[in-house]
C-alpha positions as CSV (number, residue, x, y, z in Angstrom):
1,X,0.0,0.0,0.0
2,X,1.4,3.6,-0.9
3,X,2.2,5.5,1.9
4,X,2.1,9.1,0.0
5,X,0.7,10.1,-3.3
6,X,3.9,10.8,-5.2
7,X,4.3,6.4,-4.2
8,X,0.8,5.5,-5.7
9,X,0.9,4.2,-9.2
10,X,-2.8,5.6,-9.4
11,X,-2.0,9.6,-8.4
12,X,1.9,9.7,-9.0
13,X,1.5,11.3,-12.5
14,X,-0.7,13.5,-11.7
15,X,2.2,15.4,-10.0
16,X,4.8,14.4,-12.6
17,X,5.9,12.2,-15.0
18,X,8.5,9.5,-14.8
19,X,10.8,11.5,-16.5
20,X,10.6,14.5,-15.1
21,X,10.5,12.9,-11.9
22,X,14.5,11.4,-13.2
23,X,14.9,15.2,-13.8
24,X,14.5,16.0,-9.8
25,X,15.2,12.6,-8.0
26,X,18.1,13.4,-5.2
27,X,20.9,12.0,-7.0
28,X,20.6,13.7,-10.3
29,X,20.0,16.8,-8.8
30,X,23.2,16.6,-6.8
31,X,24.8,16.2,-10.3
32,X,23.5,19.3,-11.4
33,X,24.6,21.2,-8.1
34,X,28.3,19.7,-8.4
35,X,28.2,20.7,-11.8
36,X,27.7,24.5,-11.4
37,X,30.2,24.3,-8.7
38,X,33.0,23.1,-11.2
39,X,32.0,25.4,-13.5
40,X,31.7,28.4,-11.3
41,X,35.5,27.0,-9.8
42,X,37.3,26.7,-13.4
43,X,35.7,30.4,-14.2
44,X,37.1,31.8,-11.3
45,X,40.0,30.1,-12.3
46,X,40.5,31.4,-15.3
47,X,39.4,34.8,-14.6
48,X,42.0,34.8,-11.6
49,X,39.7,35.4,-8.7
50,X,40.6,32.1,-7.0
51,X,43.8,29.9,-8.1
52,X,44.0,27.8,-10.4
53,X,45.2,24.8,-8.9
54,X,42.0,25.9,-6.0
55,X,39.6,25.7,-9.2
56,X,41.2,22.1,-9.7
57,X,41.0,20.6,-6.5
58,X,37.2,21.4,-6.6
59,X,36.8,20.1,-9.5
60,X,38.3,16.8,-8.5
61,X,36.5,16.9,-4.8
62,X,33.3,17.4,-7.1
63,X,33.7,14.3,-9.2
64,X,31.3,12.2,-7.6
65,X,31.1,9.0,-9.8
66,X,27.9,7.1,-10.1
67,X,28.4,4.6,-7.1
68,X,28.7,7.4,-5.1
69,X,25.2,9.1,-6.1
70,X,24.0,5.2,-6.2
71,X,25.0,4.9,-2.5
72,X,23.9,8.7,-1.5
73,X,20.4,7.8,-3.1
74,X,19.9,4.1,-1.4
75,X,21.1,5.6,2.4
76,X,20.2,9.2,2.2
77,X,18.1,9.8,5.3
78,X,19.3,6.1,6.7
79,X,22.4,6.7,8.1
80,X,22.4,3.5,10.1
81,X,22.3,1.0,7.1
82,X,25.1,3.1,6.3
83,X,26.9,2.9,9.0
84,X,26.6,-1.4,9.6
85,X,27.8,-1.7,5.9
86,X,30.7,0.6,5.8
87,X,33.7,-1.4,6.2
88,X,35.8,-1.3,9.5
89,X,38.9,-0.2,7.4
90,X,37.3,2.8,5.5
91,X,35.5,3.6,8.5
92,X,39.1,3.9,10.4
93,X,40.3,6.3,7.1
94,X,37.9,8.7,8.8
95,X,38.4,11.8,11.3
96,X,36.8,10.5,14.5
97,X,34.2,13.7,14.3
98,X,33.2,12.0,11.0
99,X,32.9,8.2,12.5
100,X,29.3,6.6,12.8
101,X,28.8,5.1,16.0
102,X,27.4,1.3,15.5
103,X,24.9,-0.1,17.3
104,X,21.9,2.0,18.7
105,X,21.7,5.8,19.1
106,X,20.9,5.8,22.8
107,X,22.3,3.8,25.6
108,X,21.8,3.9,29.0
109,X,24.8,5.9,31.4
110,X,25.3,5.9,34.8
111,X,26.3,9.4,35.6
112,X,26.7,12.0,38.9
113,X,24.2,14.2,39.6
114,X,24.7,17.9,40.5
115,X,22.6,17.8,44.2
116,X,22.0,21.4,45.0
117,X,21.8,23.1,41.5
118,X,18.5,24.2,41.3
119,X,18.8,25.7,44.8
120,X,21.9,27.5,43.6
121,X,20.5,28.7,40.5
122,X,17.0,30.1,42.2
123,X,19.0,31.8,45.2
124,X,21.4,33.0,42.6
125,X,18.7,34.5,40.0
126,X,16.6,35.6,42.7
127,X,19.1,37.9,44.1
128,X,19.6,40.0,40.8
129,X,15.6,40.1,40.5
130,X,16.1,37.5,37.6
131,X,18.0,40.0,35.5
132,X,21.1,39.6,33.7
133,X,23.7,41.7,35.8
134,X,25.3,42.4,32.7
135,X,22.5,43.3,30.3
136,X,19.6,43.8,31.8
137,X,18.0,40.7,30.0
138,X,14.9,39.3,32.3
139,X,13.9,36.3,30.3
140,X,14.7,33.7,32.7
141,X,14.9,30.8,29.4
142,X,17.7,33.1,28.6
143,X,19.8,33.3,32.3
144,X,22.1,31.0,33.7
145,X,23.7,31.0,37.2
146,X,27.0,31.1,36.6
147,X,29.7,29.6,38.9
148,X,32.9,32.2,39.5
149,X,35.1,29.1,40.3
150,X,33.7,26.2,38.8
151,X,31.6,23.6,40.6
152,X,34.6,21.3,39.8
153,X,37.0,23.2,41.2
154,X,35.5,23.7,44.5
155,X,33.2,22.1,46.7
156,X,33.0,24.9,49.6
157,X,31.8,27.1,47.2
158,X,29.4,25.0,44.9
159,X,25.8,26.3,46.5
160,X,27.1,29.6,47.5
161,X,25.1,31.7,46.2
162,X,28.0,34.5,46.5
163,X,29.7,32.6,44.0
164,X,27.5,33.1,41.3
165,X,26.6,35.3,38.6
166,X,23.0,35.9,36.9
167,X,24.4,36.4,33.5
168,X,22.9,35.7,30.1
169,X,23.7,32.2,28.1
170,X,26.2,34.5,25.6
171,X,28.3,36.0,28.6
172,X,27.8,33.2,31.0
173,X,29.3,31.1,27.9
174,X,32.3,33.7,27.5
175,X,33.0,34.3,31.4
176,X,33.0,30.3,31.9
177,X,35.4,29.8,29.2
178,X,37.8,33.0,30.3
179,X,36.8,35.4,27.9
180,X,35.0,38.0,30.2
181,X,35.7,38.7,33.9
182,X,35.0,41.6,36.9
183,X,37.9,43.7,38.3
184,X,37.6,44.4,41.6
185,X,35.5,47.2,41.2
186,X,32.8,44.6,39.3
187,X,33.6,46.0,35.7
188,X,33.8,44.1,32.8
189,X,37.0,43.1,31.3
190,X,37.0,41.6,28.1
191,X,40.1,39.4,26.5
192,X,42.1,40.6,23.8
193,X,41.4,37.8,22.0
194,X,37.5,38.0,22.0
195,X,37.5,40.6,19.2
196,X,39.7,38.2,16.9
197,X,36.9,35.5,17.2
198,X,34.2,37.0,16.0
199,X,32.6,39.3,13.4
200,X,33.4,43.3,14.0
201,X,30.0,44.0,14.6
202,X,28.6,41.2,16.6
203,X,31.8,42.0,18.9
204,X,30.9,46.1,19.2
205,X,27.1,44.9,19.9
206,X,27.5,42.0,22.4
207,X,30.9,42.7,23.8
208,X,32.6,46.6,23.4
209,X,29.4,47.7,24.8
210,X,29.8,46.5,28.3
211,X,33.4,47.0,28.9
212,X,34.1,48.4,31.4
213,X,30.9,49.1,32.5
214,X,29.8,48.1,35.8
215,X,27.4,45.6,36.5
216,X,24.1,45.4,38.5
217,X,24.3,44.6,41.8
218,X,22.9,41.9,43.6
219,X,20.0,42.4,46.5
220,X,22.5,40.1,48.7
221,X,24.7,37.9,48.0
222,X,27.4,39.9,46.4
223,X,30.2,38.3,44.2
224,X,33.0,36.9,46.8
225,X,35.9,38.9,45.8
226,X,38.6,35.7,46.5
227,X,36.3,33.5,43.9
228,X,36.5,36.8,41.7
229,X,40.3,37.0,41.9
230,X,40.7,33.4,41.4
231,X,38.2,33.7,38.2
232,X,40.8,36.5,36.8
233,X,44.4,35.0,38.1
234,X,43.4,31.4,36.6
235,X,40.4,31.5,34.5
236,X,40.4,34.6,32.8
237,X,42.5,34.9,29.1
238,X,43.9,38.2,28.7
239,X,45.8,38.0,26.0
């Protein structure tokens, strides 16, 4: 039985003919992408906008022979077939990022659980009137309480709440990995390096802004100034 129309040898030609649907299917239209890709690269190419031996290689990386649109039409969208038939050996020729796990795509993982968290993040939000200290933003999806020394780092200070920081996901992300920090009059300080990672302008909107601004203060539960220094003597990147 036909699960959709374009399958039912009664209606599929009312929305095409077998021929036109050849035209479309997935692997001749990747043909026809690859193709104006190689002829875009060899223009370039001879025009001198990229090199020559560039307009080559994409050529060659671009010369997808017919197994390979045979194989990318049978497994497209079934990347588990895929997976259990790809050899061991060709399977090892690839990055690891690029390695298909086998077997299923869950399993079951025993793991630690962080007791306390939710306590620490509603004492932590709660004190900065579920703002971000930094930007004012008040969408609580949007807030994180963010540890000054990580809860890895140290257990005296994993539920206090004077080691935390109501601070958006963007700058909670950048403070956690040692990209922002507070001097000791609770400014920002950005790294040197933030700019090069980034766009000029998304850096000026989300970044050059607030340095050196201060931030909000909390109700209670000010920032501990030792968690603070150790955040900017062995988290924070200045260069």
């Amino acid at each position: 039985m036909a699960s959709t129309v374009l399958d039912s040898a009664l209606f599929r030609d009312s929305f095409g003919t077998p021929a036109m649907r050849a035209i479309f299917e997935d692997g001749a239209l990747l043909a026809r992408y690859t193709e104006v890709e190689v002829a875009l690269a060899r223009t370039q190419g001879r025009l001198g906008v990229i090199p020559a031996q560039a307009a080559k290689d994409i050529a060659a990386k671009c010369d997808a022979s017919k197994l390979d649109r045979e194989v990318w039409a049978q497994f497209y969208g079934r990347w588990d077939e895929l997976a259990a038939v790809l050899p061991n050996e060709r399977r090892q020729d690839l990055p690891p990022e690029f390695r298909m796990p086998l077997g299923p795509t869950m399993i079951v993982r025993m793991q630690g659980v962080r007791r306390g968290q939710q306590f620490f993040r509603r004492a932590v939000l709660s004190a900065y009137s579920n703002r971000c200290c930094i930007t004012g933003i008040a969408d609580t999806d949007l807030l994180r309480a963010s540890h000054i020394v990580p809860w890895s780092q140290s257990e005296e200070h994993r539920l206090n709440p004077s080691n935390g920081l109501c601070l958006n996901a963007l700058h909670d992300a950048a403070f956690d990995a040692g990209l922002l920090t507070l001097d000791t009059k609770l400014r920002v300080v950005l790294s040197r390096g933030l700019a090069r990672k980034m766009p000029k302008a998304v850096f000026a909107n989300y970044f050059q802004i607030y340095e050196r601004c201060e931030i909000e203060h909390p109700e209670r539960f000010s920032p501990d100034e030792k968690c603070l220094y150790t955040h900017r003597t062995a988290r924070f990147i200045g260069a």
